[in-house]
C-alpha positions in Angstrom: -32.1 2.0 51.0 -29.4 -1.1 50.8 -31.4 -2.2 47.3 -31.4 1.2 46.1 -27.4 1.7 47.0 -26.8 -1.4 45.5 -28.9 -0.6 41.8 -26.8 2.7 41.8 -23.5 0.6 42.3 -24.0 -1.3 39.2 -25.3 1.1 36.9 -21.6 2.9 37.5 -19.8 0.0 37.3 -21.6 -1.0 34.0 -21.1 2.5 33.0 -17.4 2.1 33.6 -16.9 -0.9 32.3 -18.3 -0.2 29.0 -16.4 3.6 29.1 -13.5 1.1 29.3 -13.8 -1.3 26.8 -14.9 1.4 24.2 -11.1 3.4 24.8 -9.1 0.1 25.0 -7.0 -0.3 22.1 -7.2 -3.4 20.2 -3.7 -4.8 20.2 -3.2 -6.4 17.1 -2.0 -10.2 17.5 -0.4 -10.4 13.8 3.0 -11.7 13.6 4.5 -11.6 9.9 8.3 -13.0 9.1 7.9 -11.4 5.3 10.8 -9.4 4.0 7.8 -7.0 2.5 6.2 -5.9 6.1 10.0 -4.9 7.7 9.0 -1.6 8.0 5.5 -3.0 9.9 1.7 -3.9 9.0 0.3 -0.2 7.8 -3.0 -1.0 8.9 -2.7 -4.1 11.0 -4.6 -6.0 8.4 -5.5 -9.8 9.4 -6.4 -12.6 7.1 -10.0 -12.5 8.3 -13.2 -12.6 6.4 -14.5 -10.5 9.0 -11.9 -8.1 8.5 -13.0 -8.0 4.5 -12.0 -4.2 3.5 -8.7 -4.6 5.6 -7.9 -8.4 4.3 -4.2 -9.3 4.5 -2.7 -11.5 1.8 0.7 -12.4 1.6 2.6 -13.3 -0.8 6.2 -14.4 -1.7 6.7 -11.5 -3.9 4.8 -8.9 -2.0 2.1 -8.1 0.7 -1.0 -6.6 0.3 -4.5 -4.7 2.3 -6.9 -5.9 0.0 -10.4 -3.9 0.2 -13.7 -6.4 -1.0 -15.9 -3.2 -1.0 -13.6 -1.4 -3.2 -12.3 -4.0 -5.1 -8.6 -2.9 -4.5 -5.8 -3.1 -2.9 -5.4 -0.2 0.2 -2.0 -0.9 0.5 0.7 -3.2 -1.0 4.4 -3.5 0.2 7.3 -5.0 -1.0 11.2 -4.7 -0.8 13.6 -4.0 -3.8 16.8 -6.0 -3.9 19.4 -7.7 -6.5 18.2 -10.8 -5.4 14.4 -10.3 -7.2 15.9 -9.3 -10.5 16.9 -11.8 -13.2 15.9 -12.2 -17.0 12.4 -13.5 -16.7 10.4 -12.1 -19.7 6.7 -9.7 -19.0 4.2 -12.4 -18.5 1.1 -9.8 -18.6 -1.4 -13.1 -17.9 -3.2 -10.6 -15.9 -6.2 -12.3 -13.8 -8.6 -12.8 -10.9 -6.6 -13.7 -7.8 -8.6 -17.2 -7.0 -6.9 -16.6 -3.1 -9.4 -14.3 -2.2 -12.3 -16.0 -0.2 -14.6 -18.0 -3.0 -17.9 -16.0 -2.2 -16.5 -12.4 -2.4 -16.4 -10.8 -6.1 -13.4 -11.6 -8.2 -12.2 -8.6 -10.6 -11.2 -9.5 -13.4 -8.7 -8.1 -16.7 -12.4 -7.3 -18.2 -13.5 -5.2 -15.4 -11.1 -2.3 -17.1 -11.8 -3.1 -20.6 -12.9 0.4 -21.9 -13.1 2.0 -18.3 -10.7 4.8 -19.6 -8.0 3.5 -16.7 -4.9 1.4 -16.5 -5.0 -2.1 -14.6 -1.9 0.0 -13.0 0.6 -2.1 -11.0 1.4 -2.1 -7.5 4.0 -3.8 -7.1 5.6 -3.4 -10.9 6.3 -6.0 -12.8 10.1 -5.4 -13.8 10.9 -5.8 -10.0 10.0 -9.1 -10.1 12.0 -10.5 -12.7 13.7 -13.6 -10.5 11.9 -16.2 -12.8 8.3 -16.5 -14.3 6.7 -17.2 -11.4 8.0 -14.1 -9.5 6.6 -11.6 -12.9 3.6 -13.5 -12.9 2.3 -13.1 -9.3 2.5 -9.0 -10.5 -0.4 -9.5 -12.7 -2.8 -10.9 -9.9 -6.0 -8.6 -10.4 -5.5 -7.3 -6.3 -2.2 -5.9 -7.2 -4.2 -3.6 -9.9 -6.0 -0.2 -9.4 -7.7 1.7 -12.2 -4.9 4.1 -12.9 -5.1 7.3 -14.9 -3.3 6.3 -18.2 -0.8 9.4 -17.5 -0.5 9.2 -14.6 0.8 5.5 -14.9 3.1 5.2 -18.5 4.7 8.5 -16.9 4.8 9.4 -13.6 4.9 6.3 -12.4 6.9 4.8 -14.5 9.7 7.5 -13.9 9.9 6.7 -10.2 9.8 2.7 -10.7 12.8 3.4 -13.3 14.6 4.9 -10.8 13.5 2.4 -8.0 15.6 0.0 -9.8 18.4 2.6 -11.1 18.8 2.7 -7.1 19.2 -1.1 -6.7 21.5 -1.2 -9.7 23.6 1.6 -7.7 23.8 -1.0 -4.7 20.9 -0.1 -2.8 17.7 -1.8 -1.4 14.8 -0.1 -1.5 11.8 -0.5 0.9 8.4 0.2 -1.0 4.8 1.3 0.0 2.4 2.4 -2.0 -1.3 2.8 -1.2 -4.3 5.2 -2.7 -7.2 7.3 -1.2 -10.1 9.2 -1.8 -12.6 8.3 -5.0 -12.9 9.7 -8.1 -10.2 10.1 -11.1 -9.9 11.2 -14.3 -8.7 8.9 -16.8 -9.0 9.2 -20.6 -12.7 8.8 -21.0 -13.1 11.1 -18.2 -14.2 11.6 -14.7 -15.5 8.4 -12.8 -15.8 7.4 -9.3 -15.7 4.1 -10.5 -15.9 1.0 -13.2 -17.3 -1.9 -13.4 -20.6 -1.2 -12.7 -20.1 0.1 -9.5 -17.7 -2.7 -8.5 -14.2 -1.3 -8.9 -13.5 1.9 -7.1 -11.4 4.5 -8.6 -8.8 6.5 -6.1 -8.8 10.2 -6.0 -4.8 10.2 -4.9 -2.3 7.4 -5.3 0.9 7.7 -3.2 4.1 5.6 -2.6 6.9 5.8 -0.1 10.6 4.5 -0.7 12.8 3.9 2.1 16.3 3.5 0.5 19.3 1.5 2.2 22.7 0.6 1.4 22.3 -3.4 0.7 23.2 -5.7 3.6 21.4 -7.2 6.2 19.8 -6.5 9.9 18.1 -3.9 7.7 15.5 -2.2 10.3 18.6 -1.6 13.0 20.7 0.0 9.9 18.0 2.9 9.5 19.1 6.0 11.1 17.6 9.5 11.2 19.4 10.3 8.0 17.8 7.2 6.0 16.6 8.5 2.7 12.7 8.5 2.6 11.0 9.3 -0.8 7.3 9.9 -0.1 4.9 11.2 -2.9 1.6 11.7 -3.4 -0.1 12.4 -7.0 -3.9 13.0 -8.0 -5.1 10.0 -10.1 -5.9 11.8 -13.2 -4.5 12.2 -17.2 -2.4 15.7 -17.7 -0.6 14.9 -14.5 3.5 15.8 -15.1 5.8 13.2 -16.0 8.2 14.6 -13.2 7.5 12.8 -9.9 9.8 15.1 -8.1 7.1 17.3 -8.4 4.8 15.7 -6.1 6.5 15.1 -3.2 5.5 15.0 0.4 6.1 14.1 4.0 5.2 10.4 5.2 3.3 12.4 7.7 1.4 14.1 5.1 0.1 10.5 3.8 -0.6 9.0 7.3 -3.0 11.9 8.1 -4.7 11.4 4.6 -5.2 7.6 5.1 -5.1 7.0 8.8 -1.9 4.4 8.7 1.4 4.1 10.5 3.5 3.6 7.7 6.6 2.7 9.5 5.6 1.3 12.8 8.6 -1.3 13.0 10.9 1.6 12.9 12.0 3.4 16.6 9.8 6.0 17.6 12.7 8.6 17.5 13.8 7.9 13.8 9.9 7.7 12.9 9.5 11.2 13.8 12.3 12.6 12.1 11.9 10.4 8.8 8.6 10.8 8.4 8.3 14.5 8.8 10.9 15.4 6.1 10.5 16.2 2.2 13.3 14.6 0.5 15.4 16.6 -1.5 17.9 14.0 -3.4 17.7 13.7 -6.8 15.4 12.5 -9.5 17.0 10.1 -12.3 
């Protein structure tokens, strides 16, 4: 009777151990002093090869989620101040980004040759203008996605004119911008992706701008009536030029890709920012 108690005791407390360790949430033990991950790690992403479709790499110009299996960035951050513009010249010396571990596959400029798609910026180019260094670290193949052609000369370009327009105006600007889904449209057609197979091509591409007045002690200046730009556009030729058009709640992108967009931000002001379509203007 005892042996038979004590068989029934431990297959509960197996049982609830294991209940246990399957709910626990896995606190994240990254620590990042970057200017470009103020607003928080999206998707807690760790510089582990073990961690190889959420693989953080930082940079001094901007922060990245680099996905091995889709050979892309999920997410890349930066911030948008005075202080990264200057009058170094386009070095477009796009190529593979020899950080990544040496046994994974490195993309390279000829991965898009004839695709149909962009190599289409992340973090742009002109925002990092500081010196030749800065522009070049832009043209690193993880801060490219295969971009409808449209969708990037255009639309994009619209909103990373006025990015800067707003930093000219004597503002800093807090960028995101991430993609989901598979399968665009770019000018030789439909394709889930290129490469062979290698490069994945996003369905949806989407940014989010948090705009501040420039100064310092940035994160305890947001408020609930910070100005949060979030759009969301399908990856695909004969989208409009007018990015207004595609706006969107931050909420709206966090239930499409799973992240928490700005987890450094209070609670309180989270809920309110990231629930509202912004309604400023466009240029």
């Amino acid at each position: 009777m005892f042996r038979h108690f004590t068989t029934i005791f431990l297959f509960v407390l197996v049982i609830t151990g294991c209940k246990d360790t399957a709910v626990a949430p896995r606190k994240s033990k990254f620590i990042s002093t970057s200017e470009h991950l103020a607003l928080g790690n999206p998707s807690n992403a760790v510089t582990d090869v073990l961690n190889s479709n959420n693989y953080l790499i930082e940079k001094q110009q901007y922060v990245l989620s680099y996905n091995r299996e889709a050979g892309i960035p999920n997410w890349v951050s930066w911030h948008v101040s005075k202080e990264w513009f200057g009058t170094a010249p386009r070095q477009d010396d796009f190529r593979a980004d020899e950080s990544l571990p040496g046994d994974w596959y490195q993309v390279s400029p000829g991965s898009y040759t004839n695709s149909g798609f962009d190599r289409g910026h992340n973090c742009p180019s002109a925002d990092r203008t500081k010196s030749i260094m800065d522009n070049s670290a832009t043209f690193l193949m993880t801060n490219m996605i295969p971009q409808a052609p449209d969708n990037n000369r255009n639309t994009w370009a619209n909103l990373e004119d006025y990015t800067r327009d707003l930093v000219d105006q004597g503002q800093e600007v807090y960028v995101i911008m991430g993609n989901y889904g598979s399968g665009g449209t770019g000018s030789n057609g439909p394709a889930l992706s290129i490469s062979e197979g290698r490069v994945k091509v996003p369905k949806q591409i989407w940014k989010v701008l948090l705009i501040l007045p420039a100064g310092d002690d940035d994160i305890n200046r947001i408020a609930q009536d910070t100005r949060v730009i979030a759009i969301d556009t399908p990856n695909s030729n004969g989208v409009q030029a007018d990015w207004g058009l595609y706006r969107t709640t931050v909420d709206a992108i966090e239930q499409a890709t799973g992240y928490n967009l700005f987890s450094a931000v209070p609670e309180q002001i989270q809920q309110v920012l990231e629930a509202q379509i912004d309604k400023g203007p466009t240029q």
